[in-house]
C-alpha positions in Angstrom: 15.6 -5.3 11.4 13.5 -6.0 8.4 15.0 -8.6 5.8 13.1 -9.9 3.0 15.8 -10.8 0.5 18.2 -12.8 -0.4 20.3 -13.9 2.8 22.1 -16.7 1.4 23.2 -15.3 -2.1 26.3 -17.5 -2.3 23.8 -20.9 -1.8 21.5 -19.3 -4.6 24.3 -19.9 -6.8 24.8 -23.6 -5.7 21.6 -23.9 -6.7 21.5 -22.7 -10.1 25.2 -24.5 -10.9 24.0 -27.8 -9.5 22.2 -28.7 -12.5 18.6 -28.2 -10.8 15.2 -27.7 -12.8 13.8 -24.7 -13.3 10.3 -25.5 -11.6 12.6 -26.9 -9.0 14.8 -23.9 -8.4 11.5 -22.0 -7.9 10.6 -24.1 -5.4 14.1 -24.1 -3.8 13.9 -20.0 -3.8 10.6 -20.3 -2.3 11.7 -22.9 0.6 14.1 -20.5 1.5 12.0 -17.6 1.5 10.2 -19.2 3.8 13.1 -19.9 5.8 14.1 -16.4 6.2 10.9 -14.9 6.6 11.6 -16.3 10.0 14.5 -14.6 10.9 15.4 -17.2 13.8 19.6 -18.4 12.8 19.2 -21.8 13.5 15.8 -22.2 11.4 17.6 -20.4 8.6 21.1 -22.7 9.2 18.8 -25.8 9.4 16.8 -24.8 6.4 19.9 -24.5 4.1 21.4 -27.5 5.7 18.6 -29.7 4.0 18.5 -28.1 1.0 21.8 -28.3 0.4 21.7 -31.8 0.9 18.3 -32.4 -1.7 20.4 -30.8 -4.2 23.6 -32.8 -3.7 20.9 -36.2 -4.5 19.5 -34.7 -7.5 22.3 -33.0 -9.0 23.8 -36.0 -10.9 20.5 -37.2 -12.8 19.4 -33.1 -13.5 20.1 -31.4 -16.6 21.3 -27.9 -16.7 17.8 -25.6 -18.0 19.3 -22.1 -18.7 16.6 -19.3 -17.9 16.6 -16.9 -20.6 15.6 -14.2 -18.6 18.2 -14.1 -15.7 19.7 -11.4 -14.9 23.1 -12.6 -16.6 21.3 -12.8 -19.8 22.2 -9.9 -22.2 18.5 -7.7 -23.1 19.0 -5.7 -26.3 18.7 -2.3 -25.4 16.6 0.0 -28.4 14.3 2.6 -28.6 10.4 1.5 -28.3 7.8 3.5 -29.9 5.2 3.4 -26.8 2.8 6.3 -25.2 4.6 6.0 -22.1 7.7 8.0 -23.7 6.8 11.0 -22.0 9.5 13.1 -20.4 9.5 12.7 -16.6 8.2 15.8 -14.9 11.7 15.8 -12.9 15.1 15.0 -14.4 15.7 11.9 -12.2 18.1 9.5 -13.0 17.6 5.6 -13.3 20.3 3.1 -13.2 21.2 0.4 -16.0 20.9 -3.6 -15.7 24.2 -4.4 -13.8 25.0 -7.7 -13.8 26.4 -9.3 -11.0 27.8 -12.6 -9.9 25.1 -14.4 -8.5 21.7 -15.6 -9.9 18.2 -13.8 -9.1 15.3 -16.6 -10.0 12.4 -14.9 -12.2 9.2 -15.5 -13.6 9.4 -16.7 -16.7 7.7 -13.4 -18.1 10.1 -11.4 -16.1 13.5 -9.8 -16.1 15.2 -8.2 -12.9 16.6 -5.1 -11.7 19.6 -5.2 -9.2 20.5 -1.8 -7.5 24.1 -1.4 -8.2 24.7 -0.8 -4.8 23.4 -3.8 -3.3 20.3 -3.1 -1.7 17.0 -4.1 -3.6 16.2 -5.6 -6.6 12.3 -5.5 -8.3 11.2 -7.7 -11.7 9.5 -5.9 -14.4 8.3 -7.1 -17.8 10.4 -8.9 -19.9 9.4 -7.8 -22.9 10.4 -4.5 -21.6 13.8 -2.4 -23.5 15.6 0.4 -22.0 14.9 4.0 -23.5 16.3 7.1 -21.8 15.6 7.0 -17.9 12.9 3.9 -18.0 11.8 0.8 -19.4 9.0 0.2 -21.4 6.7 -1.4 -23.5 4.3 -1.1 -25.4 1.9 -1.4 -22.4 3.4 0.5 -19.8 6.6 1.5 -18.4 8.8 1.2 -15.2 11.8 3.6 -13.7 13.7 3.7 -10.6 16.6 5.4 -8.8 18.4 7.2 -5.7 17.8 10.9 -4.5 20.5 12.5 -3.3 19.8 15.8 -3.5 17.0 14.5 -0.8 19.9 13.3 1.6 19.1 15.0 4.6 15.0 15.6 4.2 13.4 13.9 7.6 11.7 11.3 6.2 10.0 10.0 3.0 6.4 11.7 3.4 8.5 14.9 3.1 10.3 14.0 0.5 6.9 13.4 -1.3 6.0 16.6 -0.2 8.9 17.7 -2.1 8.1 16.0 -5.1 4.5 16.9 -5.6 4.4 20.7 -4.2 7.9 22.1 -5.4 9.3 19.5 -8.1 6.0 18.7 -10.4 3.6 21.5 -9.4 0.4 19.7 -8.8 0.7 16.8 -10.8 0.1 14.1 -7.8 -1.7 13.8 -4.7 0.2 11.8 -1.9 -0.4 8.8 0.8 1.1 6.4 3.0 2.3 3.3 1.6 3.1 0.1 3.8 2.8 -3.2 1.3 5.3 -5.3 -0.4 8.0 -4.8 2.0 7.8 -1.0 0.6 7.1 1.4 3.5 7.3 4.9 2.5 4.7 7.0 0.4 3.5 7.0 -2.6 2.9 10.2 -5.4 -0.3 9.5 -7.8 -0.9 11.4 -10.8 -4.2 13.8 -10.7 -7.0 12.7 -12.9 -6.3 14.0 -16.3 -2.4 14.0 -16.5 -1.1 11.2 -18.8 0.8 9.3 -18.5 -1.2 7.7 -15.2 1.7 7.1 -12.8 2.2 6.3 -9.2 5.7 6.4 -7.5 6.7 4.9 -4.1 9.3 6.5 -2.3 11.6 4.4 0.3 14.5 5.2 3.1 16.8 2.7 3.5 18.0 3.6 7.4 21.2 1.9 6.6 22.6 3.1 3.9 24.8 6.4 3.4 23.0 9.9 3.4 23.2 9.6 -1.0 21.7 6.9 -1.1 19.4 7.1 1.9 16.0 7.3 -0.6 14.9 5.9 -3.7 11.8 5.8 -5.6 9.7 3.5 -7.8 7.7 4.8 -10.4 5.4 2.8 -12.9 2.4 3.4 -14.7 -0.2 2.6 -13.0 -1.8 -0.7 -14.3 1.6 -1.9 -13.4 2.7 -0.5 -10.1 1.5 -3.9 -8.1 2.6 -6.0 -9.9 6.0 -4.1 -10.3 6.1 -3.6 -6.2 4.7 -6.7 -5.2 8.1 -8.0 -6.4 10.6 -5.7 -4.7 13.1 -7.2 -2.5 15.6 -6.1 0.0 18.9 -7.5 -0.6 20.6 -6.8 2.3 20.1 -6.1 6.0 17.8 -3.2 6.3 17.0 -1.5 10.3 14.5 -0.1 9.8 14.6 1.8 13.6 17.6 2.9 13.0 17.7 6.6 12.6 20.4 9.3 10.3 23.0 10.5 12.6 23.6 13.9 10.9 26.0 14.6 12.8 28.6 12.3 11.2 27.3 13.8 7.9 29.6 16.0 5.4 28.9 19.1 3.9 27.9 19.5 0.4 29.4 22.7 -1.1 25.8 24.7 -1.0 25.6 23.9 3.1 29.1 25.3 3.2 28.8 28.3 1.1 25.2 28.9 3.4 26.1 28.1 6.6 29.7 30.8 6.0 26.9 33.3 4.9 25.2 33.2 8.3 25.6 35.9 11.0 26.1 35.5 14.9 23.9 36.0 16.8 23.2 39.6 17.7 23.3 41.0 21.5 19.3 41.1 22.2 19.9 37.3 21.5 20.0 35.2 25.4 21.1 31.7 24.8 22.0 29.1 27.7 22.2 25.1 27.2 21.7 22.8 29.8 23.3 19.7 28.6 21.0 16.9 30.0 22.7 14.3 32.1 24.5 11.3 31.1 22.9 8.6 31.8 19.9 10.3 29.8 21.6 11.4 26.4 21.0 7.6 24.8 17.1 8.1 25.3 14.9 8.5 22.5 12.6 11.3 22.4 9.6 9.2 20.4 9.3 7.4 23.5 10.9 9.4 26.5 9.4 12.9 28.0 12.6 14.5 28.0 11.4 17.5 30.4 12.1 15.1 33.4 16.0 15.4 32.2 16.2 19.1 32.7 17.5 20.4 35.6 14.7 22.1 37.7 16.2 25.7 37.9 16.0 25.3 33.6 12.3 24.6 33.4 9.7 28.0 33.2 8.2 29.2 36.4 4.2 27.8 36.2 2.0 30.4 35.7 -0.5 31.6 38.5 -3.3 32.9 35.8 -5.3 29.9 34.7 -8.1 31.2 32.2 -11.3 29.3 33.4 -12.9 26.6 30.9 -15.8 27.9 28.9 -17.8 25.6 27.0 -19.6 26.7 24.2 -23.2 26.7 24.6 -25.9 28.2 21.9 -26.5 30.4 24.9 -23.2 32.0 24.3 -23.1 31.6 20.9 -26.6 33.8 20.8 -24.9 36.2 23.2 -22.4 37.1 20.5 -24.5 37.1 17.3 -27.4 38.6 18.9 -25.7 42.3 18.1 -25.5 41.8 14.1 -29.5 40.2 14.6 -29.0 36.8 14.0 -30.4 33.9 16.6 -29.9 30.0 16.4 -32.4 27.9 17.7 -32.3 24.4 18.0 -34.5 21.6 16.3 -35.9 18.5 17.4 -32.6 17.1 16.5 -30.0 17.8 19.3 -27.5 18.2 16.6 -29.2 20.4 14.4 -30.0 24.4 14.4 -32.0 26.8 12.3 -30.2 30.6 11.6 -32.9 33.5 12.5 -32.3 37.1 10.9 -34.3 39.6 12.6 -36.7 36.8 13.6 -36.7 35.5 10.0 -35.3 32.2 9.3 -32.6 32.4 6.5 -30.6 28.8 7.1 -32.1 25.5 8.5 -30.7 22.5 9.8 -27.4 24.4 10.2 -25.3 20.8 11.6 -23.5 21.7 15.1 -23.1 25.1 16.8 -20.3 27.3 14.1 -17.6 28.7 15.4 -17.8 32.4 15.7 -14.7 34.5 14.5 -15.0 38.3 14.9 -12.0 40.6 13.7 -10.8 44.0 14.3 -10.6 46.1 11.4 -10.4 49.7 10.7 -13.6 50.4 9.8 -14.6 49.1 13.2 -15.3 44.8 14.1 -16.3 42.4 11.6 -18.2 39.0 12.2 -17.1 36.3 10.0 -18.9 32.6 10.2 -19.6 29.3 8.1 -22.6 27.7 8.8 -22.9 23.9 7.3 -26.2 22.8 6.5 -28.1 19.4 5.8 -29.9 19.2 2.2 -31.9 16.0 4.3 -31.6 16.0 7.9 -32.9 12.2 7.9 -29.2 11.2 6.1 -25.3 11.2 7.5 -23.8 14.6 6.7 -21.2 12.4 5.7 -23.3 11.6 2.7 -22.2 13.0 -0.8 -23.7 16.0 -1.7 -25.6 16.2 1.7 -24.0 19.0 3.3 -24.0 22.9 1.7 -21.5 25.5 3.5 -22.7 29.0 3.7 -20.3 32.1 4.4 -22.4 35.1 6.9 -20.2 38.2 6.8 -21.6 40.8 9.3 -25.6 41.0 7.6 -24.7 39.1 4.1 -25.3 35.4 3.7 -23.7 33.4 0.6 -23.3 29.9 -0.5 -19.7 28.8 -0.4 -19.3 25.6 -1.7 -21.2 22.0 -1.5 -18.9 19.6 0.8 -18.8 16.5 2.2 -17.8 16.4 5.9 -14.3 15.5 6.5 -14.1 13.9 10.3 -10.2 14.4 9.9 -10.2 18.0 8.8 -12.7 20.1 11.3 -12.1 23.0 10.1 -9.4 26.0 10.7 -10.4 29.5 11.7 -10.4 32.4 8.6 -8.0 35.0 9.3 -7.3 38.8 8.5 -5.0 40.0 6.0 -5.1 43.9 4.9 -8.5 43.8 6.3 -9.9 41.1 4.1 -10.4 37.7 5.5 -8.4 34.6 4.3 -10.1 30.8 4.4 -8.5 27.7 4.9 -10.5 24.4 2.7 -9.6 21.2 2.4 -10.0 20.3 -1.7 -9.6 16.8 -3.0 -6.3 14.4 -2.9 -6.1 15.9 0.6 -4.9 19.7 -0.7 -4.8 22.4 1.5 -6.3 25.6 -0.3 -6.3 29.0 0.9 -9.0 31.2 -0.6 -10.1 34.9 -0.4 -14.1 35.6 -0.1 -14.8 35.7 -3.8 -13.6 32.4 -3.7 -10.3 32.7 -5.4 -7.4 30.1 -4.8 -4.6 32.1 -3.7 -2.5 28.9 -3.1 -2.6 25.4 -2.6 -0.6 22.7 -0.9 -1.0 18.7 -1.4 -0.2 16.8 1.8 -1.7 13.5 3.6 -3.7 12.1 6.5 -1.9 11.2 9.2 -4.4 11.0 12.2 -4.8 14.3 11.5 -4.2 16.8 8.6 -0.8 18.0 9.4 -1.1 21.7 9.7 0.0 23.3 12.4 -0.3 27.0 11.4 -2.4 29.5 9.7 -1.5 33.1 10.7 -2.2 36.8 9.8 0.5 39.3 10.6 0.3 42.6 9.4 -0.2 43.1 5.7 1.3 39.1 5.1 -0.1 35.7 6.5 1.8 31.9 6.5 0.9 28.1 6.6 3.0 25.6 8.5 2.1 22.3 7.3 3.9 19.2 8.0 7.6 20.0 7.7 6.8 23.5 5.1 6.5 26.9 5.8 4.3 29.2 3.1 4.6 32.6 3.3 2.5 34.7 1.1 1.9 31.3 -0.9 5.9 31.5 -1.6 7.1 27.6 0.4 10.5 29.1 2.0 11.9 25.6 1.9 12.0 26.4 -1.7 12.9 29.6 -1.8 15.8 29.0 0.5 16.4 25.4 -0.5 15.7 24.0 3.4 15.3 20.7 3.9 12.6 21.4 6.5 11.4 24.5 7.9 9.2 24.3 11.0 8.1 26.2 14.4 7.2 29.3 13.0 5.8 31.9 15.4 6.0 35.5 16.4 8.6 36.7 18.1 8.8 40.2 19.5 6.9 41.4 16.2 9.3 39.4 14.2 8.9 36.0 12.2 11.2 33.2 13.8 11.1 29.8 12.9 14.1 25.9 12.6 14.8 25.5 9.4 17.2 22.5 8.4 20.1 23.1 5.6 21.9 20.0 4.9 23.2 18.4 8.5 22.4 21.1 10.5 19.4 22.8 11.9 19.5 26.9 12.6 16.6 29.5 13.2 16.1 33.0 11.6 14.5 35.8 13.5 13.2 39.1 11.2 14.4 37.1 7.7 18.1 37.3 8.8 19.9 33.7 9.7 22.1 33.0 12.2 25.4 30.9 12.7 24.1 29.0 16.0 23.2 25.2 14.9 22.0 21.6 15.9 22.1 18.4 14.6 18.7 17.9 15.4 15.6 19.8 17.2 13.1 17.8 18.4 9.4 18.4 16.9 6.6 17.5 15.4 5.2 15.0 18.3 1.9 15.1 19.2 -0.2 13.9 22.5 2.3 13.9 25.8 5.6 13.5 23.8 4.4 16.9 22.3 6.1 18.3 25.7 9.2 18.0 23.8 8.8 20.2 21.0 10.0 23.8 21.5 7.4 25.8 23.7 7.4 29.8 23.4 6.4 32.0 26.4 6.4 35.7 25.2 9.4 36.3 23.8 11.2 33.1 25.2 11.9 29.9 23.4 12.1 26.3 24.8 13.4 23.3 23.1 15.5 20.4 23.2 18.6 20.5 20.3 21.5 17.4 19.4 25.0 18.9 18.6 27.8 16.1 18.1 25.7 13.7 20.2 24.7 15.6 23.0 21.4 16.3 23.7 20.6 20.2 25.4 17.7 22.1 26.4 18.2 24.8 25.1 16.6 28.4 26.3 16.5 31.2 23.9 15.7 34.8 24.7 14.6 37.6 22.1 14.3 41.3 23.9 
């Protein structure tokens, strides 16, 4: 349970009514911060015990020094002529100044917001007036609110996700944030778009589904300053995790889910409803495969494909048909490209992985080959490292890069006959490109310990990105078009496109673009490592995962003939 706020509100109030000082009631505020950093009852029960008794000496000699700025204080509220009046890329809402019956202790050049449901409050500028959805100043601006039409999004990354790749287009690159008591993630604005802002966007575990996120959003000379003063004002736990099975319906999730078809006859689905004594265990921690009965769990397979590593040996075996040879250099690392015995590249850094494709004017080999400018510095080193595309006999300069340990690459693929390219560009953005180095669509995301993607696939004359909790297909995101909270686990399924997607409470799949009346709760997925063993696992045209419906966990198979 995390709790940096104000636990004894009422006693806040005895403080400020007993006639105390102002430098003194800062110090009182900051004793008992102390106190309930701690989070140990009797420390926090002795704590107040002593300052209650402190005040009760000092109150008859103290005068009464009323804080202009509390919260209680009325702040005119005008128009301000400032360059941070710029219309919000969304239309978010913010919530007025409420005031409410107990005291929140400010800098002197500060004035407070209090959520008006009780959960946070963060100090901003005095000097700073209300105008539309924020307020500003002259020097900057700050805004803040809930976002329910996020209620039943996984988690805040994906909300960010939202925010930067469907809501604002580009405008901001996204990260992890973890300071001030904040954790969630944070949006900043691209060079070049004005105003410069950065947002932070929270869940609060405990509250209601509608009020389950909210963001803060400041320019950015202000944003730590803003933050570093947020403040939770109730209990939050912060483990605690959205049961979305006790969650309403908006009208949109009814009017979908009543739209959706049963499930057709080639369709084979059996649950196995894991025991008991197993349904309270948590799958972030818990294998759930030792749950399922044994007569549920796929048959091992008896074909093991031996372990090949990659050798230039084998490498050279495969290019040696299209004329090219790589030999290595004194550096063990390091190899130089030969074209019919000429060398064309040099210090080419590790072996490349060879793609070749079918095509219908016969096979087609497909390669990047990174080079060092100075083989004596890190390829890690700016402008050190040039990328170079070979397709079959031609051999062109891609792009100058800068090694990214976290992104090693992901293999081109074939669309119509004409090969696709996954790049990395900056802010961590995913771009897809063609070979005359066109973007054909981009996608901003984060580093995890790992860029999130998880698909990049060709299928006849169309191809599709999975990345974190999005599926693009055809550079259209289906969680737009579609208006899914999350869509995940896309694959091929008898020649068809299947993949979860999440619409309000409830999780379905669609097989061949049609969508189906079977749901979940939730369906476990997106775990790496072991625990990976309990995302859904396809074998030919069988599917293998683990679903919640009204708090029951099943493993669920699914057949498609």
């Amino acid at each position: 349970m995390r709790y940096n706020g104000l636990y004894g509100l009422g006693f806040i109030q005895i403080v400020y009514k007993a006639g105390v000082s102002t430098l003194l009631k800062h110090k009182l505020a900051g004793y008992l911060h102390i106190a309930i950093s701690d989070m140990r009852q009797t420390k926090i029960l002795i704590a107040l015990f002593s300052l209650t008794m402190l005040i009760s000496c000092i109150s008859a000699r103290s005068e009464i020094t009323p804080n202009p700025l509390w919260l209680t204080s009325s702040v005119p509220l005008a128009t301000a002529s400032s360059t941070y009046l710029t219309p919000t890329p969304v239309h978010l809402r913010t919530a007025t100044l409420t005031a409410l019956p107990f005291l929140v202790p400010t800098q002197p050049d500060e004035q407070v917001y209090i959520d008006p449901e009780g959960w946070y409050s963060v100090a901003f500028p005095a000097q700073w007036i209300k105008s539309g959805f924020s307020y500003v100043g002259s020097d900057g601006f700050f805004e803040t609110d809930y976002l329910p039409e996020y209620a039943f999004v996984p988690d805040s990354m994906t909300v960010c996700e939202w925010l930067a790749n469907i809501q604002t287009k580009n405008l901001y690159t996204v990260s992890w944030m973890g300071t001030s008591g904040m954790s969630g993630c944070q949006l900043i604005s691209r060079p070049g778009v004005s105003p410069a802002t950065t947002w932070v966007v929270v869940e609060n575990p405990s509250a209601d589904f509608a009020h389950r996120f909210f963001y803060v959003k400041t320019d950015n000379a202000h944003f730590e300053r803003i933050t570093s003063t947020f403040t939770w004002l109730r209990p939050v736990e912060e483990k605690k995790q959205p049961d979305f099975g006790k969650a309403e319906f908006r009208s949109e999730d009814a009017d979908f889910w009543n739209s959706t078809s049963s499930m057709p006859s080639y369709f084979f689905l059996k649950e196995y409803a894991l025991p008991p004594e197993y349904q309270g265990e948590d799958p972030s921690k818990e294998i759930f495969l030792g749950f399922v009965p044994p007569e549920a769990l796929p048959t091992p397979s008896s074909i093991h494909q031996p372990y090949s590593p990659v050798t230039v040996e084998s490498v050279n075996q495969t290019l040696a048909k299209y004329g090219y040879e790589l030999r290595q250099v004194d550096n063990a690392y390091l190899y130089d490209l030969y074209q019919n015995g000429v060398r064309v590249l040099q210090n080419i850094y590790q072996l490349p992985e060879i793609n070749l494709f079918q095509t219908d004017d016969g096979e087609k080999l497909i390669f990047f080959a990174h080079t060092l400018t100075d083989p004596k510095q890190s390829p890690y080193t700016e402008g050190n490292l040039v990328s170079y595309l070979i397709q079959d006999e031609k051999i062109s300069v891609w792009e100058k890069v800068t090694l990214n340990p976290m992104y090693p690459g992901w293999e081109p693929i074939l669309v119509e006959d004409k090969p696709l390219f996954l790049g990395l560009g900056d802010g961590v953005t995913l771009q897809v490109w063609n070979t005359q180095h066109e973007l054909q669509f981009s996608f901003v995301t984060y580093f995890g310990t790992h860029v999130p993607i998880k698909k990049f696939q060709g299928w006849g004359n169309h191809w599709v990105l999975e990345v974190s909790n999005f599926v693009a297909q055809d550079g259209e995101i289906l969680n737009e078009k579609y208006k899914f909270e999350e869509v995940f686990n896309w694959s091929l399924i008898s020649e068809k496109p299947f993949y979860f997607f999440r619409k309000g409470p409830q999780v379905g799949f669609s097989h061949g673009g049609q969508f189906f009346s079977t749901y979940y709760h939730e369906v476990i997925h997106g775990y790496c490592c072991g625990l990976a063993l309990n995302d859904p696992m396809l074998n030919d045209n069988t599917l293998r995962f683990f679903g919640k419906r009204d708090g029951t966990w099943y493993y669920v198979v699914l057949e498609i003939k």
